[in-house]
C-alpha positions in Angstrom: 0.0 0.0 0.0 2.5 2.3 0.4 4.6 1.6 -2.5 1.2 2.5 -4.4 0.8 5.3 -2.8 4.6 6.3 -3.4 3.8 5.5 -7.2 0.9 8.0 -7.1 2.8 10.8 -5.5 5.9 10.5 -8.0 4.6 12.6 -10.6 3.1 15.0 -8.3 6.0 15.9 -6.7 8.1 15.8 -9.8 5.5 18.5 -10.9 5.8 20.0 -7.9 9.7 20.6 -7.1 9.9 22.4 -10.9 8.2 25.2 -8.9 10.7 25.4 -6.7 13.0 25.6 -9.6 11.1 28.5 -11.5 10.5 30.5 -8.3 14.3 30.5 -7.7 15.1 32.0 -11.2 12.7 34.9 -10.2 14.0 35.3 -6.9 17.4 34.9 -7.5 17.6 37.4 -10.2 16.8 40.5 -8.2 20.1 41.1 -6.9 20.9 41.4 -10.5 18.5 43.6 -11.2 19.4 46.0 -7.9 22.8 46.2 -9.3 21.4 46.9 -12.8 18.9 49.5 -11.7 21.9 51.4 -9.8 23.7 51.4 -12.9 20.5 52.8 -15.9 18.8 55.0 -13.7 21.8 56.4 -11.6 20.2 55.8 -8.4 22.3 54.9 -5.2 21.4 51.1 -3.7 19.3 52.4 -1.0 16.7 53.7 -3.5 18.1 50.9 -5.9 16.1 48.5 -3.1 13.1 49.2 -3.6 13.1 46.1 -6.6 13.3 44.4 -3.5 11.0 46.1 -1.3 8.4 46.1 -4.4 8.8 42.7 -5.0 8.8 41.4 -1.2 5.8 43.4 -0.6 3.6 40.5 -2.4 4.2 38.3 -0.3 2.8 40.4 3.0 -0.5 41.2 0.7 -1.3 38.5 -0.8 -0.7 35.4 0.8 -4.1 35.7 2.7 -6.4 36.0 -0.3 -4.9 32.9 -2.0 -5.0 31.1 1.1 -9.2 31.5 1.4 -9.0 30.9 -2.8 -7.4 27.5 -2.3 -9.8 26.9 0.7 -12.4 27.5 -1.3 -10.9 25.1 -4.4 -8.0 23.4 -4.6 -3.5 23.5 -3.9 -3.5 22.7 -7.9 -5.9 25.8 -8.7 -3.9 27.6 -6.6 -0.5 26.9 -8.7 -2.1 27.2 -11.8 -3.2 30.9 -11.3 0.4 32.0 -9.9 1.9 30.6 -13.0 -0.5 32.9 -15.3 -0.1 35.7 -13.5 3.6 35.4 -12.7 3.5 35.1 -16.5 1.6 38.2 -17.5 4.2 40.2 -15.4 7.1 38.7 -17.0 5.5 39.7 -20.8 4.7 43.4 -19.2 8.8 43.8 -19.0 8.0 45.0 -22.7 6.3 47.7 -22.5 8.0 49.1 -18.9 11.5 48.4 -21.0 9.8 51.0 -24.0 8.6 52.8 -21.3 12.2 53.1 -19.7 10.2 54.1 -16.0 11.7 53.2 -12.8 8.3 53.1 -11.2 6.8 51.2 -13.9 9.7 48.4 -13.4 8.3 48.4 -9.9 4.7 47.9 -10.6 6.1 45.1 -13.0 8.1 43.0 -10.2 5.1 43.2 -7.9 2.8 41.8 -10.6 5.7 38.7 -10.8 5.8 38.6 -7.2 2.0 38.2 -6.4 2.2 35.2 -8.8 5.7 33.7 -7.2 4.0 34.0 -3.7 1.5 32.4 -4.9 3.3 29.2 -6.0 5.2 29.6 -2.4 1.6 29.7 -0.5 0.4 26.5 -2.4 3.6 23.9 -3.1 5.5 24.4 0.7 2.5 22.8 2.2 1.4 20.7 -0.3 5.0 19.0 -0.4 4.7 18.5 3.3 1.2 16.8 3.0 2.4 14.8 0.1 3.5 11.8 1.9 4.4 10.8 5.2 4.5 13.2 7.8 7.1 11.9 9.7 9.5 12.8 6.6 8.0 15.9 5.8 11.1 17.7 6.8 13.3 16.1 4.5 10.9 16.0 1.8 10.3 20.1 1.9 14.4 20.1 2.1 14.5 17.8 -1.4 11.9 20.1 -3.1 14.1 23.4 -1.9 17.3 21.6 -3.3 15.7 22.4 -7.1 15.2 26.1 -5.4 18.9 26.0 -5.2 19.3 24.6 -8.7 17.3 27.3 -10.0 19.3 30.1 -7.5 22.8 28.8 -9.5 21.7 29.3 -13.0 20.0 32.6 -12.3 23.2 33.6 -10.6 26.5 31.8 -12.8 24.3 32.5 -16.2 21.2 34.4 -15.9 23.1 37.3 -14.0 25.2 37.9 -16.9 23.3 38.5 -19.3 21.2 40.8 -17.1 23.7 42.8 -15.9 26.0 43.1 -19.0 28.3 45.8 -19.5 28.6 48.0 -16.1 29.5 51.1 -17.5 28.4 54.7 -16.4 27.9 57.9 -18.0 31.5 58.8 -16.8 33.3 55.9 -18.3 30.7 55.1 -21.4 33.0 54.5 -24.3 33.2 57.6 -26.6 32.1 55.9 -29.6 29.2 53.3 -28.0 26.6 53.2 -30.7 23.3 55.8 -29.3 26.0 56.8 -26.7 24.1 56.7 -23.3 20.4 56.1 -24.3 21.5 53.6 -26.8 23.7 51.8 -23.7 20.1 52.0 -21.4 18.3 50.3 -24.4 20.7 47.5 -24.9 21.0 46.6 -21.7 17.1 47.1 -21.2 16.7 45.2 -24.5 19.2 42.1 -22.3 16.9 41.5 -18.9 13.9 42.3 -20.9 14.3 38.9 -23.1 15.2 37.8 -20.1 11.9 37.9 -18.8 9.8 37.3 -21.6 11.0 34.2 -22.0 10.9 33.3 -18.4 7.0 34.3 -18.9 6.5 32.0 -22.2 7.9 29.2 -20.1 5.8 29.9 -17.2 2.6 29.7 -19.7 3.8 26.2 -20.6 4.1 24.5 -17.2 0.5 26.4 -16.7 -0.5 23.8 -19.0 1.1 21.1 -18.1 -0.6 21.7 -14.5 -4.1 22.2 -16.3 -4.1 18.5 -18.0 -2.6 16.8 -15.0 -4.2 15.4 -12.1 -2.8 16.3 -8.6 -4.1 14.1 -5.8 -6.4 15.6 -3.2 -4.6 15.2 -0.2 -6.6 14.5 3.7 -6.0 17.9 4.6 -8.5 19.2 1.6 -11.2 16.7 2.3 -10.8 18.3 6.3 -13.0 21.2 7.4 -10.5 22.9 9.7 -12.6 25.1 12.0 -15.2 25.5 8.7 -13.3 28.9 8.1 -12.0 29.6 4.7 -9.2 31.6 6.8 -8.5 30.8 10.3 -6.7 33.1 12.0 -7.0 30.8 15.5 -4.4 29.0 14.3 -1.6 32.1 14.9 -2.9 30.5 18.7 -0.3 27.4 18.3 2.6 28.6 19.5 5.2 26.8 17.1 2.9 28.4 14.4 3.5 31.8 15.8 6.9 31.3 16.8 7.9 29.9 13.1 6.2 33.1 11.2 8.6 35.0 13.8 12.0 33.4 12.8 10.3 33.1 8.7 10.6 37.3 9.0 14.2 37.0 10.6 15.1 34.3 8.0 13.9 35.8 4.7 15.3 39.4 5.7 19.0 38.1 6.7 18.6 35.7 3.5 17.8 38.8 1.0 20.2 41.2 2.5 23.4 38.8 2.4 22.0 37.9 -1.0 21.2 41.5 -2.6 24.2 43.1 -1.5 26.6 40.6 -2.5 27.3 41.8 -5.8 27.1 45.1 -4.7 30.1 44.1 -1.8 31.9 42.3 -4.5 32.0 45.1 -6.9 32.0 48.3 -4.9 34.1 47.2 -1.9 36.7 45.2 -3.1 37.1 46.0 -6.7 35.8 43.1 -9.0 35.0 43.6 -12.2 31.3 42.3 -13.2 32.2 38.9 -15.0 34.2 37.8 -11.6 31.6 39.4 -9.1 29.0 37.4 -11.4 30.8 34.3 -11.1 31.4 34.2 -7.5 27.6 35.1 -7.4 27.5 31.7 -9.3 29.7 29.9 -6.8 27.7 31.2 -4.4 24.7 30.1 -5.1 26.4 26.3 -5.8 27.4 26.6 -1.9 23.5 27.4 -1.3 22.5 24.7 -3.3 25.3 21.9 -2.1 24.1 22.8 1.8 20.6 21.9 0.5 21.6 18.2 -0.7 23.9 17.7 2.2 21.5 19.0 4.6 18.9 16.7 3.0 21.0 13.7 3.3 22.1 14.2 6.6 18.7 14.7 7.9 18.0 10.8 7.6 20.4 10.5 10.8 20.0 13.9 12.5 16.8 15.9 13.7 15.8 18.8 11.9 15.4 21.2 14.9 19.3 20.3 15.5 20.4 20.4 12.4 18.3 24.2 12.2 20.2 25.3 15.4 23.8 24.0 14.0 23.3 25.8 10.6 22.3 29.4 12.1 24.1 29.2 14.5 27.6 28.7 11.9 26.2 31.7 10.0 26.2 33.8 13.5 30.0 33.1 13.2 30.1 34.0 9.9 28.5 37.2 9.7 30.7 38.4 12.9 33.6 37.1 10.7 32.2 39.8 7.9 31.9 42.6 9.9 35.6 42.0 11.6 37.8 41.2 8.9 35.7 42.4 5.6 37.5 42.6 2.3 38.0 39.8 0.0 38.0 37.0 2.9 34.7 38.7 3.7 33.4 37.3 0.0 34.5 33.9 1.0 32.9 33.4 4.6 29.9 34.8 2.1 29.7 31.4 0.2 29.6 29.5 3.7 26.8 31.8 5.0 25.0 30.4 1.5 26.0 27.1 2.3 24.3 27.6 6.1 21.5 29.3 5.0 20.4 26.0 2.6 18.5 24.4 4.9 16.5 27.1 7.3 13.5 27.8 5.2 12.0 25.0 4.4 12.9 23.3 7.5 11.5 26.1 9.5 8.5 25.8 7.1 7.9 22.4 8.1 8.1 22.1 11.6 6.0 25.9 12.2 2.7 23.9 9.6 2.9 20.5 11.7 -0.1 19.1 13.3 -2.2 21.8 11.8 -4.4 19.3 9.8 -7.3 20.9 8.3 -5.8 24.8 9.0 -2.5 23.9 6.8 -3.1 26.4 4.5 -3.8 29.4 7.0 -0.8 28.5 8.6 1.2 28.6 5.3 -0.5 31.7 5.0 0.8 33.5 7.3 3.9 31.6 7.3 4.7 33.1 3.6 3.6 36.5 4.7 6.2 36.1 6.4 8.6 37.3 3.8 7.8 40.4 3.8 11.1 41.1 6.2 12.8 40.9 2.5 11.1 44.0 2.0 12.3 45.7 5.3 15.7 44.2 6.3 17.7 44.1 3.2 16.3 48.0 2.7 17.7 48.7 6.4 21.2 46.8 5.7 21.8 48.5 2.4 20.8 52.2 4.6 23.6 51.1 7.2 25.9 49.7 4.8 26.2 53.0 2.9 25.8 55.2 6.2 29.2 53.4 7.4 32.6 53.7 7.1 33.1 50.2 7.2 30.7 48.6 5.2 31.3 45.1 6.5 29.8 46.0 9.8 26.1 46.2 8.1 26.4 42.4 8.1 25.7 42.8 11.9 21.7 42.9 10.7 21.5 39.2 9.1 23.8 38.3 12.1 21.0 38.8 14.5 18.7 37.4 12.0 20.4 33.8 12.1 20.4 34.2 15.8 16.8 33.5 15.9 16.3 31.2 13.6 18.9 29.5 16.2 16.1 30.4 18.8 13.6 28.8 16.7 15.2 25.4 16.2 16.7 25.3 20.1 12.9 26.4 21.4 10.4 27.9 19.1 9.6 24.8 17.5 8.0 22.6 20.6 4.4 22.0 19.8 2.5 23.5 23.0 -0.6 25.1 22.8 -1.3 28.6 24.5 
């Protein structure tokens, strides 16, 4: 019996884990795009942020709403609308590209975002409830392992193309074809493609999702408290504790993330083909702590493998701020290795033993990205407010400390 039901879920979760692939391209190429904003509209990275900020800001608004839709119908018409409308923002990069508008670009990521948050809100719990609970864990860690395959290509090949030549007004080659507004529409004309395409393919696995058949899992036959959004459940403390350490998690993730080209190129004087590739081999240290940290979570508990992981990236981050420069760039690649595995591990063990309110809890738990809309803004403030620049990484260092918090504590099922 449950070899056949193993055999059922296969294709399922295949499905399922290319989400976490296509979400990671999207994610994963905002850094890019932060460094490629700075560089057509001349802004500084504070303001530069606000991709970020835009972007993040989805996931506060929206998870709610999608969590009462997919009450009302179903996980699988829940994915299927974040893919079309993830897809519609990607094909609106061609008119804000015409439009050349800063604030237009904005409205554009948001419209991407609402349909990435989407995907988030339906396939982190529906991985979990996709099998054995017991393994849930591991099995959310697995899916997020395809995150991290999608986070290295966006950042060793995507990134280059976006970013493309870094040249300013001041050091624009004399004789570059259109001279400056000829530079802003190439480089437009790069991430723009970009995008489209991105979109296209979204459209496609739409499809693919339309003429498959997803199994209803026990918690969609359950009533929960008959609400189609229950906000009772915040009342479990691991619950409320995990949305917590999620807003710590996501905001120490996005800073270290958005600012690391930024750090590589600004502060200690990479050109943008190497700061792009150690962007790459960073991203291959997020994504090898994500198979490792699978693997070794057959033979170790989650909550202590949570607690070992943050608490390494505590040490790193104090390592940034102390001895910065290049070395800084390397302890970088170990905080991506570190950070692998909090996520979706935090994920799993904040929605357990929710049954029938899974989906308000992964509500709540994916609004819980929003800190990538507040913390990186605040690190990138400090970061250019300092002297030392290293000393911003001080923010994400508190950030890991309670996801340590969550995996020593936080976690324990106990009701208020």
């Amino acid at each position: 019996m449950k070899t056949d039901n193993k055999n059922r879920n296969l294709l399922p979760l295949v499905l399922i884990f290319s989400l976490f692939f296509l979400w990671a391209i999207s994610n994963n190429l905002l850094s890019s795009m932060v460094k490629k904003m700075m560089t057509i509209f001349e802004m500084n990275q504070a303001s530069a942020e606000l991709v970020e900020t835009s972007y993040w800001l989805a996931y506060f608004l929206i998870p709610i709403p999608i969590a009462i839709f997919m009450k009302r119908f179903s996980y699988k018409a829940g994915i299927v609308l974040g893919l079309l409308v993830a897809a519609v923002g990607g094909l609106m990069f061609l008119p804000a590209a015409a439009a050349n508008s800063f604030p237009l670009y904005l409205c554009v990521f948001f419209i991407v975002a609402i349909g990435m948050c989407v995907l988030e809100t339906a396939a982190n719990p529906y991985v979990t409830e996709l099998g054995d609970p017991a393994t849930a864990p591991r099995r959310l860690n697995l899916a997020q392992a395809f995150n991290g395959l999608g986070g290295f290509i966006a950042a060793m090949v995507l990134s280059k193309v976006v970013l493309g030549e870094d040249f300013t007004k001041a050091n624009l080659p004399a004789d570059y074809p259109g001279g400056w507004d000829g530079f802003v529409q190439t480089e437009s004309h790069n991430f723009k493609v970009t995008y489209v395409v991105f979109g296209i393919l979204l459209i496609v696995i739409a499809l693919i999702f339309i003429f498959s058949k997803l199994p209803k899992i026990q918690e969609e036959d359950e009533q929960g408290n008959g609400k189609l959004l229950s906000f009772d459940v915040l009342r479990r403390r691991h619950l409320r504790n995990g949305v917590i350490a999620q807003f710590f998690y996501n905001g120490g993730q996005t800073a270290v993330n958005s600012l690391f080209l930024v750090y590589c190129i600004n502060y200690t004087g990479m050109t943008v083909s190497q700061a792009t590739t150690f962007f790459g081999f960073y991203m291959l240290s997020f994504l090898l702590g994500r198979w490792i940290g699978t693997t070794l979570m057959v033979k170790f508990k989650p909550q202590n493998m949570l607690v070992f992981y943050a608490l390494a990236n505590v040490l790193l981050c104090l390592f940034v701020c102390v001895i910065g420069g290049r070395a800084a760039v390397y302890a970088m690649l170990g905080i991506s290795f570190f950070m692998s595995i909090i996520y979706p591990t935090q994920f799993s063990l904040a929605v357990r033993d929710l049954k029938g309110d899974t989906k308000s809890g992964s509500a709540f738990l994916v609004m819980a990205i929003v800190g990538n809309s507040v913390i990186p803004l605040l690190t990138a403030y400090v970061q250019k407010s300092l002297e030392n620049p290293s000393l911003s990484y001080f923010i994400p260092l508190i950030c890991f400390a309670v996801c340590a918090w969550y995996g020593w504590r936080g976690y324990k099922l106990e009701k208020c």
